[in-house]
LUMLUM-13856 format. One record per residue (C-alpha): residue number from 1; x, y negated, z negated. Coordinates in steps of 0.02 Angstrom, whole numbers, padded with zeros to 5 digits. Layout:
BEGIN
site nr NUM u X v Y w Z
...
% end
This chain:
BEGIN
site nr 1 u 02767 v -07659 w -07535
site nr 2 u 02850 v -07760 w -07387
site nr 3 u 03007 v -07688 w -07464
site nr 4 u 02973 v -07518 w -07460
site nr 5 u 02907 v -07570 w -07268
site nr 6 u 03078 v -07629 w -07227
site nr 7 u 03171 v -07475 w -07287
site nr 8 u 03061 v -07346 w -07215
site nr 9 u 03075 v -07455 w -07037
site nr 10 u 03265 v -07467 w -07067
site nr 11 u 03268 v -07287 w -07071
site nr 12 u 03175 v -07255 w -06940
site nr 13 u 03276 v -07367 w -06837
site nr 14 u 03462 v -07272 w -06898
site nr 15 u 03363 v -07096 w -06845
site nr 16 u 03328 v -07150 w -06708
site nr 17 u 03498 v -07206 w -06649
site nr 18 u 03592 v -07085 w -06717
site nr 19 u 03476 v -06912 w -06665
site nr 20 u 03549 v -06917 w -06497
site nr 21 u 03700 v -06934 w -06570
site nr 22 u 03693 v -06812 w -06664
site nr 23 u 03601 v -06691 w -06562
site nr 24 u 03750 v -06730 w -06418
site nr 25 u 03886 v -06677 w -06549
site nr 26 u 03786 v -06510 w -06589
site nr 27 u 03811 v -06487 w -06401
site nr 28 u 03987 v -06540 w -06359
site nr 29 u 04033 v -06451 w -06530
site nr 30 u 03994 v -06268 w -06445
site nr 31 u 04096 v -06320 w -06310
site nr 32 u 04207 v -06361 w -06408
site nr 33 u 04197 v -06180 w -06525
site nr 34 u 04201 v -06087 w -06366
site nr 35 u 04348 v -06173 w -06300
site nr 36 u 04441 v -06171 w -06463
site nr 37 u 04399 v -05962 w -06469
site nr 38 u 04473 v -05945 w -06314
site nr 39 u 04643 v -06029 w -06357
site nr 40 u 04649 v -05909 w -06474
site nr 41 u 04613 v -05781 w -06388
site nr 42 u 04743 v -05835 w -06254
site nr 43 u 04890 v -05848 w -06405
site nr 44 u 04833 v -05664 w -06476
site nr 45 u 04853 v -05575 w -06301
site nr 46 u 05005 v -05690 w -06265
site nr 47 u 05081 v -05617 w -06425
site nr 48 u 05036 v -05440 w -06405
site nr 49 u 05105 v -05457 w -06233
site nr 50 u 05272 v -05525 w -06291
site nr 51 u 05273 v -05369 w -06422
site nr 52 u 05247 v -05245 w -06273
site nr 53 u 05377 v -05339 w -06177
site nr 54 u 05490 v -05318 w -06334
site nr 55 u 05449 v -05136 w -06347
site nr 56 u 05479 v -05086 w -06176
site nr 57 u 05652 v -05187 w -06145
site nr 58 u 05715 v -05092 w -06299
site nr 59 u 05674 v -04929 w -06233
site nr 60 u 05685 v -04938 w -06026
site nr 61 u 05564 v -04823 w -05915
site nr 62 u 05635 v -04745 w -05771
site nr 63 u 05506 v -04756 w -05610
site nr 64 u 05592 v -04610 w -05524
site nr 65 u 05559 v -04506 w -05681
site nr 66 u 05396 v -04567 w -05652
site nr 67 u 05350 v -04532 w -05485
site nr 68 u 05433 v -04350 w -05494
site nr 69 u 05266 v -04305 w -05621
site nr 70 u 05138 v -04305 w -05450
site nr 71 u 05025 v -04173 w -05467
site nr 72 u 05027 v -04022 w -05353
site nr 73 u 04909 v -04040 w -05182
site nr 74 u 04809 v -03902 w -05274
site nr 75 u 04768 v -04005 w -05434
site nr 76 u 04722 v -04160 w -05304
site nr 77 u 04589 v -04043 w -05235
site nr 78 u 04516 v -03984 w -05383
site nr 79 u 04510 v -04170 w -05449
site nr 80 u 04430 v -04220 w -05312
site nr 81 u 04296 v -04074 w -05303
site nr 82 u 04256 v -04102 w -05483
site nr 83 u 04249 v -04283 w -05457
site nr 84 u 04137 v -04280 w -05310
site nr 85 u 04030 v -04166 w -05396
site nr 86 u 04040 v -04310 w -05558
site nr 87 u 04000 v -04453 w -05435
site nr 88 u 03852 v -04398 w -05357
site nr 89 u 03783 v -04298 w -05521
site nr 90 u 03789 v -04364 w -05681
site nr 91 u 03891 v -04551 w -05649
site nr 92 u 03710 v -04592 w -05562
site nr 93 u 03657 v -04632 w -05743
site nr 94 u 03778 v -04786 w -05786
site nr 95 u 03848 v -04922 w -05686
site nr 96 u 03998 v -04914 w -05770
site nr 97 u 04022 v -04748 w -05782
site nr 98 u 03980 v -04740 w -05593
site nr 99 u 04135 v -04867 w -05543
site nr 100 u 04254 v -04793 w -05657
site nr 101 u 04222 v -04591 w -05559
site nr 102 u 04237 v -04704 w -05411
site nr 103 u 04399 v -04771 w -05455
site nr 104 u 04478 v -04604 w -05494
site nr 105 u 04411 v -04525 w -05349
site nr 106 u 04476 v -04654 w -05240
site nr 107 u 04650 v -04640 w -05328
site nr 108 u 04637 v -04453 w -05286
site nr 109 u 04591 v -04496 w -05110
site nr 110 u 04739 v -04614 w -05093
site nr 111 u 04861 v -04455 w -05179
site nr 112 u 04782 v -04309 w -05069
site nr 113 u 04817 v -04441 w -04903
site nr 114 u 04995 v -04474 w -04962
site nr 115 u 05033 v -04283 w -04981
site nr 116 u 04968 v -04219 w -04805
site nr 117 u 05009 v -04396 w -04713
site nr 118 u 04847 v -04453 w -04678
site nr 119 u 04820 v -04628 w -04654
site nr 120 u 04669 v -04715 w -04772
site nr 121 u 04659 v -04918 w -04812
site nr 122 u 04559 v -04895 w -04978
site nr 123 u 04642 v -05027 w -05056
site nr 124 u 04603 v -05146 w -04959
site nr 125 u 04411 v -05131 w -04931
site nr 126 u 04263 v -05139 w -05030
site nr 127 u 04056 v -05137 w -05018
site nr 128 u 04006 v -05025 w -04869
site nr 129 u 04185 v -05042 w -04779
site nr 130 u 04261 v -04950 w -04926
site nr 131 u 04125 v -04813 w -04910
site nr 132 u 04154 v -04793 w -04731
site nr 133 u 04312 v -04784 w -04762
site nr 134 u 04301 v -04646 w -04905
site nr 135 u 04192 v -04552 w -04759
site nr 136 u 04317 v -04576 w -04662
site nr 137 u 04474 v -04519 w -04765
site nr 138 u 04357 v -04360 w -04824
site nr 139 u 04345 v -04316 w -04645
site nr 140 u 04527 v -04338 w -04607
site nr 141 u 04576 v -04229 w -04751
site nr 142 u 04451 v -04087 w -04717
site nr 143 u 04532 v -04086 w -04547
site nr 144 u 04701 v -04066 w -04609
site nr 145 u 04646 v -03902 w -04721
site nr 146 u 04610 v -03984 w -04885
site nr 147 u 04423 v -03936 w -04931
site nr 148 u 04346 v -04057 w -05051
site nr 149 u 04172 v -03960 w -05065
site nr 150 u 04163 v -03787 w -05095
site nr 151 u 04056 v -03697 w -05001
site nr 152 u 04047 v -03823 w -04855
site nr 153 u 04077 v -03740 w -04680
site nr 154 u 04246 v -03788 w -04606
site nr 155 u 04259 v -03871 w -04449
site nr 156 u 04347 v -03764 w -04329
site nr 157 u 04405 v -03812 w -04167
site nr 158 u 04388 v -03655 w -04035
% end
């Protein structure tokens, strides 16, 4: 009987050494999955990177042949009229799908500015500075003739 005492208390004591220690390698051994995912992760996109890189210096794209595919002033204007109309209709439902209509638009703002020389700083704002500024650029290209809602009175100067 004092054996079986002994044992039992022996084991008792290892448990209760070693269930911290084990319960602190449990722990450190996410870290240590979630660390060891991202290396891999890091070596996949490095080497799908280094195949695009690959890819493209085998077959070189010309930037002027890209720039001369702008769209026409007239296909700006209709993007941006059916993009307005997206952003304050149906991108209300999703977050994401809310920031994404924003982007384009704002890339549509920045194109429509470029072609009729107006002057907008969209890429460098954000929060309520960017939507001042989007106010802003509207404004500037309704006053230079483009009309980004139909059926919205134009200002006229008399």
């Amino acid at each position: 009987m004092a054996i079986e005492h002994a044992v039992v208390l022996a084991l008792a004591l290892v448990a209760l050494v070693f269930l911290p220690c084990a319960v602190a390698l449990a722990i450190c051994a996410d870290g240590a999955a979630g660390r060891f995912r991202g290396r891999l992760r890091e070596r996949r996109d490095r080497r799908a990177l280094q195949r695009l890189d690959r890819t493209l210096s085998q077959r070189p794209i010309s930037l002027a042949a890209l720039d001369q595919h702008q769209p026409s002033i007239q296909q700006i204007a209709a993007d941006l009229r059916r993009l307005d109309r997206q952003r304050l209709g149906i991108a209300t439902r999703s977050k994401v799908w809310h920031a994404a209509v924003l982007l384009a638009y704002d890339d549509r703002l920045r194109l429509a500015s470029r072609c009729l020389g107006v002057c907008e700083h969209l890429d460098q704002l954000d929060g309520v500075d960017l939507e001042i500024e989007r106010v802003r650029v509207e404004g500037e290209l309704e006053a230079a003739g483009l009309s980004l809602r139909p059926g919205a009175p134009r200002h006229q100067d008399h």
